[in-house]
TIROVEX-731605 format. One record per residue: residue in three letters; x, y negated, z of N, C-alpha, C, O in turn. Coordinates in steps of 0.2 Angstrom, whole numbers, plus 2048, in hexadecimal, padded with zeros to 3 digits. Each point is the difference from the previous one (the first is absolute). Layout:
residues N
ALAXYZXYZXYZXYZ
...
END
This chain:
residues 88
UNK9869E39D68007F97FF7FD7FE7F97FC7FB800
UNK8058087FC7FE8027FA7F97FD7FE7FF7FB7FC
UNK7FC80B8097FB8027FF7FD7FB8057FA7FF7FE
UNK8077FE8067FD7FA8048007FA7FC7FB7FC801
UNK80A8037FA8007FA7FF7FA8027F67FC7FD7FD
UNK8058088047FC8017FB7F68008037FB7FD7FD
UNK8068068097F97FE8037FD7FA7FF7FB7FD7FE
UNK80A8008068007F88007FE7FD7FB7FC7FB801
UNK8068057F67FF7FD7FD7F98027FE7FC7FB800
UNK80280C7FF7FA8028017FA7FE8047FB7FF7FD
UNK8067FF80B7FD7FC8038007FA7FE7FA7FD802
UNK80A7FE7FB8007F87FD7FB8017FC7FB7FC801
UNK8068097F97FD7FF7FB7FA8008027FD7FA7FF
UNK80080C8047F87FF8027FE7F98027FB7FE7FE
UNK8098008067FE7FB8057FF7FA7FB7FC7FC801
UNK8098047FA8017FA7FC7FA7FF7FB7FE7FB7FE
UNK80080C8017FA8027F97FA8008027FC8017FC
UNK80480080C7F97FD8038017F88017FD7FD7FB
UNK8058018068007F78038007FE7FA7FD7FB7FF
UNK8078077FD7FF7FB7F97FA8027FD7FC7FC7FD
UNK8028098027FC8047FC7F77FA8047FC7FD7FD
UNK8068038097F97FF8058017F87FE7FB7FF7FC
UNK80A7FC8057FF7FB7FF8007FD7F77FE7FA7FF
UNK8048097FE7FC8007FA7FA8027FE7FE7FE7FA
UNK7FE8078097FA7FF8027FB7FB8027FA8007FF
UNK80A7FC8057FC7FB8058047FC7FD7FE7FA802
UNK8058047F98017FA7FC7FC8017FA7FC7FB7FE
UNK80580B8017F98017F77F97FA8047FF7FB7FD
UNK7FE80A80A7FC7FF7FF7FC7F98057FB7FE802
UNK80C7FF7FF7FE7F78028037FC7FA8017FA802
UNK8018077F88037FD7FB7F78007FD7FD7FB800
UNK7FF80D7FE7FB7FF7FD7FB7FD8037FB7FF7FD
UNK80680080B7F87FC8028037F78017FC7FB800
UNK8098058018017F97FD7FE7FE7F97FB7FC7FE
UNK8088087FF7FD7FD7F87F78027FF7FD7FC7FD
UNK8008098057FB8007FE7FB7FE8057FB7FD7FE
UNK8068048097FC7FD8057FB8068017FB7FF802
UNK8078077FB7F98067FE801805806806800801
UNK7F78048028008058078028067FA804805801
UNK7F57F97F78018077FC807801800803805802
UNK8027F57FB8048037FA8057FF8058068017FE
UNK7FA7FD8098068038067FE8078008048037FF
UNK7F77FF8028018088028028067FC801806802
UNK7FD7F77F88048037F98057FF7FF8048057FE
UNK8007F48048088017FF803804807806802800
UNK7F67FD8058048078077FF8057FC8058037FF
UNK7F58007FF7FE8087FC8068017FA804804801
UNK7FC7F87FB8077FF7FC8068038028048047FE
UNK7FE7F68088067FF805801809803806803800
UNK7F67FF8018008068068028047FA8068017FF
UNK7F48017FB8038037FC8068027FD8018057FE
UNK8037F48018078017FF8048028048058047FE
UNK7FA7F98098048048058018077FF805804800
UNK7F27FF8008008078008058047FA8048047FF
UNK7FA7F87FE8078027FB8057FE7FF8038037FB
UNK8017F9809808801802802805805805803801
UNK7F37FD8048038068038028077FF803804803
UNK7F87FD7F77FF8057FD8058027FA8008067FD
UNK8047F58018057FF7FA8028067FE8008017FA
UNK80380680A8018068017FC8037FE8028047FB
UNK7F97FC8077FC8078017FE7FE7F68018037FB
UNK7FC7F88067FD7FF7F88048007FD7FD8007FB
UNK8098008038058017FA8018098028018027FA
UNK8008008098008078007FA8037FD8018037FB
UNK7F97FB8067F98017FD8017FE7F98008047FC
UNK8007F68048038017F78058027FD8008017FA
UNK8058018098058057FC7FD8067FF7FF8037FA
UNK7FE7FF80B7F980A7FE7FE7FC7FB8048007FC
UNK7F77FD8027FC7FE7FE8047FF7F87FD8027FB
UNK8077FB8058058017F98038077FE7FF8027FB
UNK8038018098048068007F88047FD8008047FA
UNK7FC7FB80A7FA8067FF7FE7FE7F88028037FB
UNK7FC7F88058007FB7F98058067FA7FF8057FD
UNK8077F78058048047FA8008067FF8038027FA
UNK7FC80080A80080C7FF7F87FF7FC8008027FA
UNK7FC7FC8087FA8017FB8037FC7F98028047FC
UNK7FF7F78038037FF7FA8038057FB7FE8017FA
UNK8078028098058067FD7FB8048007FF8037FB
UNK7FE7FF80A7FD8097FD7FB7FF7FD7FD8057FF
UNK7FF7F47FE7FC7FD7FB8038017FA7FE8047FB
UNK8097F98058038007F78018068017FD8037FB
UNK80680280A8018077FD7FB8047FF801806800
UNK7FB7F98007FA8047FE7FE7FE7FB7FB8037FD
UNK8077F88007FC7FB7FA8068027FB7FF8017FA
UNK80780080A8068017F98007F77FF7FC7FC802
UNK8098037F98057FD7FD7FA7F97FB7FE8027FB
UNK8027F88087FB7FE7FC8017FF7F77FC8007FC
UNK80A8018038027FF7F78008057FD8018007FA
END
């Protein structure tokens, strides 16, 4: 029972974070062609729009990447100062 109602919420969510994510998208990008009347600066704010999407959906996978990326970061740090010894 558990484990269904937890699927479920997992399915809402998608369902939720595409539809709003989409029509925020299609609002970015009839908000900018009203104000500018421009096809350019509609298609940059969809390119924009998508972009961010791709990174809510990616919100996981890129903060794992930067946690390596920090971690890898800090060990070169440390075996820098140890090898350098004690700045004072």
């Amino acid at each position: 029972m558990i484990d269904d109602i937890g699927a479920l919420a997992g399915d809402l969510g998608g369902l939720l974070e595409g539809a709003v994510m989409g029509l925020l998208v299609a609002a970015f990008v009839a908000l900018t062609w009203v104000k500018t009347k421009s096809v350019g600066a509609a298609i940059v704010a969809l390119l924009a729009g998508v972009a961010i999407w791709a990174g809510v959906r990616n919100a996981e996978l890129l903060s794992k990447k930067a946690e390596e990326d920090i971690v890898r970061g800090s060990a070169a740090v440390v075996q820098t100062v140890q090898e350098q010894g004690p700045v004072w």
